[in-house]
C-alpha positions as CSV (number, residue, x, y, z in Angstrom):
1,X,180.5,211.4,137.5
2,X,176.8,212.6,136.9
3,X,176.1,216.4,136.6
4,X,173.0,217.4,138.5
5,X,171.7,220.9,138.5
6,X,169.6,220.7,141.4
7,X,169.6,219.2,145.0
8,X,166.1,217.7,143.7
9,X,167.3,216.4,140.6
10,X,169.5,214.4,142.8
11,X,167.5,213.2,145.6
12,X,164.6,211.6,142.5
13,X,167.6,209.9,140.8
14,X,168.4,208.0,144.3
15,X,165.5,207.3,145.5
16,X,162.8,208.0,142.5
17,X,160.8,206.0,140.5
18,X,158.5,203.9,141.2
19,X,159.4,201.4,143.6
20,X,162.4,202.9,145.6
21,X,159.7,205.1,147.3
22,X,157.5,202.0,148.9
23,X,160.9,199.6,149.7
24,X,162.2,202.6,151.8
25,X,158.6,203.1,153.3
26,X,158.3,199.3,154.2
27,X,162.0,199.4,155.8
28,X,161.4,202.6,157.7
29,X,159.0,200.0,159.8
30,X,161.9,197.7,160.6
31,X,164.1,195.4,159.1
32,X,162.5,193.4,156.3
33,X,163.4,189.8,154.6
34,X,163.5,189.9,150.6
35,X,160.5,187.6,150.9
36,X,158.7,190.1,153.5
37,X,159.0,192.9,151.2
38,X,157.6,190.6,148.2
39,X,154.7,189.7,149.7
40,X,153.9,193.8,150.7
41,X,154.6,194.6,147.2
42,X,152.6,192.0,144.8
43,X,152.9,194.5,142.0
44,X,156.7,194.1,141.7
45,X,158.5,192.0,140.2
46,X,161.2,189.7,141.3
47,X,164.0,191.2,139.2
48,X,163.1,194.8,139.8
49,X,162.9,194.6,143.7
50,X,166.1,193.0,143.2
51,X,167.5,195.6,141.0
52,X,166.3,198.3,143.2
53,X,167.0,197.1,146.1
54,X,170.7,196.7,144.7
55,X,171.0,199.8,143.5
56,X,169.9,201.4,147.6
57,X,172.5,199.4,149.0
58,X,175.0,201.3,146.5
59,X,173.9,204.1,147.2
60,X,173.8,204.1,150.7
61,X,170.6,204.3,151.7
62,X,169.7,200.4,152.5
63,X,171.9,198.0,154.0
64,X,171.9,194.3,153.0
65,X,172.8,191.8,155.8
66,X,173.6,188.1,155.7
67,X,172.8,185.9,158.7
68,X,173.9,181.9,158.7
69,X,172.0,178.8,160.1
70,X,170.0,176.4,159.6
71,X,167.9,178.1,157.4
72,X,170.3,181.3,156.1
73,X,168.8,184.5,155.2
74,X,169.1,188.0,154.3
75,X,167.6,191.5,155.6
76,X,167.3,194.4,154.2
77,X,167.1,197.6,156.7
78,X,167.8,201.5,155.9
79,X,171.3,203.2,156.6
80,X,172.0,206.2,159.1
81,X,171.3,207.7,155.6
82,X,168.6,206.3,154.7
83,X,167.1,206.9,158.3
84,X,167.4,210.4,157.2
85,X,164.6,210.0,155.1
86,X,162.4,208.9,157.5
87,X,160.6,212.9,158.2
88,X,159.8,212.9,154.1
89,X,158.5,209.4,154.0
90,X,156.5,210.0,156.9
91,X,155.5,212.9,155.2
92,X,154.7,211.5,151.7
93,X,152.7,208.6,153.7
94,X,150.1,210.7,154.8
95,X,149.7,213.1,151.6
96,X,148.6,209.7,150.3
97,X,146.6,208.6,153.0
98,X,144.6,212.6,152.6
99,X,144.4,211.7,149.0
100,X,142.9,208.7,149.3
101,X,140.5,209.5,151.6
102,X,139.3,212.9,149.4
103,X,138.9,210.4,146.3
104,X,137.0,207.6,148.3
105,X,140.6,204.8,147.7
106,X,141.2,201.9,150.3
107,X,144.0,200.0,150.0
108,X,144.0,196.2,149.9
């Protein structure tokens, strides 16, 4: 098992980096299709959403679901844990949106 030395050193290994962070905000709107969360994330690639998005749903935090018909497909929506996130998402959401807005960035 992995020795952390710090509560914080934990929480940035789950969900750290650079992509973990915008999945979870995209899911915190609702459930999302791998394809939804493509096209809301041009910048990422194919493998690393999928990599990431495996390594949530081992963690806990994101919860992969299978649905069959016609046309089968899979969502991807947070966990009672990763719901707990939700107040420092929210939180880190609109740090960036006050950034953005003292440095003159849109988004687009």
């Amino acid at each position: 098992m992995k020795r952390y030395h710090c509560a914080t050193e934990l929480a940035v290994d789950l969900i750290g980096g650079k992509w973990k962070p915008v999945i979870l905000a995209h899911l915190k709107e609702g459930a999302h299709r791998y394809g939804e969360l493509r096209r809301r994330m041009p910048g990422v690639s194919e493998k690393m959403l999928t990599q990431q998005l495996r390594e949530l749903a081992a963690d806990g935090i994101v919860r992969r679901e299978e649905f069959d018909g016609r046309v089968p497909h899979v969502e991807y929506h947070l966990t009672a844990v990763g719901e707990e996130l939700r107040p420092a998402l929210t939180a880190l959401y609109e740090w960036g949106e006050r950034r953005a807005a003292d440095r003159g960035i849109t988004f687009g």
